[in-house]
C-alpha positions, 0 to 999 in steps of 0.5 A: 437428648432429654426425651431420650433420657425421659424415655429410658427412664420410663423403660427402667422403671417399667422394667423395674415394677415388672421385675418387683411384679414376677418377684412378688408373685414367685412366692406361695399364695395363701389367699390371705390366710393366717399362716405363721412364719415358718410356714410361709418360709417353708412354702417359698422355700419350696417353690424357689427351690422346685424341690415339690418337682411340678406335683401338689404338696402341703406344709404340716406346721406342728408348732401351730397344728395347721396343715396347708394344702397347696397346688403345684403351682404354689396357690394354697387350696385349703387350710385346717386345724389337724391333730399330730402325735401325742408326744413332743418331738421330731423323731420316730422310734428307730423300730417304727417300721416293725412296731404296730401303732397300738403298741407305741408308748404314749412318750413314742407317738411322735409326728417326725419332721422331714419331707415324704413323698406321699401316694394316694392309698388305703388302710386295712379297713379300706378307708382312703388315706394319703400314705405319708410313710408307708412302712411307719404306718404314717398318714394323713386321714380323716377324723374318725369315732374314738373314746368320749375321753380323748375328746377329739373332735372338741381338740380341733376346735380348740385354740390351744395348739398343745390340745392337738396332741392326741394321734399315734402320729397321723395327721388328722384332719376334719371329714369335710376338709379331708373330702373337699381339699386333701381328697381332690388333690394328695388323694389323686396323685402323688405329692410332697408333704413337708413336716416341720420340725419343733425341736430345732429350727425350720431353716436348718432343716431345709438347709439339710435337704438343700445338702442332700439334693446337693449331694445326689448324682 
């Protein structure tokens, strides 16, 4: 009777590190790089919800002006400082589809907050990009020549995640990141990219797109 005790209890404590083991690794694996909070929350809401369907996606934290690339099975390929929208906010203008980016005011360059399925794709000079939101003209790409003043080279370097607002909206990324990790992944297929928001909580977003895949048929 005592060996039978001895033996079940071997079993539920064997059974008990297997369940803590395939909890433990069901969440995002950042191969230890420094994420914030929302950004490890939205990566595990992600893979537990199944929302990215099987495909790479990546989380563009604004707060800390960080982009995270990860593949479908939630194992991060890279990560890299980006330049957002110069303005604050999650919004786009609601004529944004209409509007060319040249004619945005500086207090409209926003980078809106939300989830976008993307496509690999080009823009009018040829250059490939990752297409966030087509008809906003929204994309992720890779840094390219401007003015001396706007400094922008110089702001992906800087610490101070407020430096990073400079773009009319695009995520912009390093040339070697963009060809080494977003080129090899959301430029090969379709993906997911979840944009989180400043200007009200991360959870409450996600909370609206678990209503809305609720909701569809």
């Amino acid at each position: 009777m005592v060996r039978r005790g001895k033996a079940l209890c071997a079993a539920a404590v064997l059974c008990l590190c297997v369940t803590v083991s395939n909890a433990a690794s069901s969440g995002a694996d950042f191969a230890g790089e420094r994420a914030s909070r929302d950004a490890r929350y939205a990566a595990n809401w992600v893979l537990e919800s199944g929302d990215h369907q099987g495909q790479p996606f990546a989380i563009v934290d604004k707060r800390d002006a960080r982009i995270y690339v990860f593949e479908a099975q939630g194992r991060v390929l890279g990560v890299s400082p980006v330049l957002i929208g110069l303005a604050p906010g999650d919004l786009s203008v609601p004529d944004i589809a209409q509007r060319s980016p040249s004619s945005l005011l500086p207090t409209e360059r926003t980078t809106p907050a939300g989830r976008f399925n993307t496509e690999p794709g080009h823009n009018d000079k040829g250059e490939d990009i990752v297409w966030v939101d087509y008809e906003a003209s929204l994309a992720i790409h890779r840094l390219r020549p401007a003015p001396a003043l706007e400094r922008r080279a110089e702001r992906l370097s800087s610490q101070d995640a407020a430096e990073h607002r400079i773009s009319f909206g695009c995520v912009v990324v390093p040339v070697e990141f963009y060809d080494r990790i977003v080129a090899a992944s959301l430029g090969k297929r379709r993906g997911v990219v979840y944009v989180l928001p400043e200007t009200r909580p991360v959870r409450e977003m996600f909370g609206t797109l678990e209503l809305s895949a609720a909701a569809a048929p």
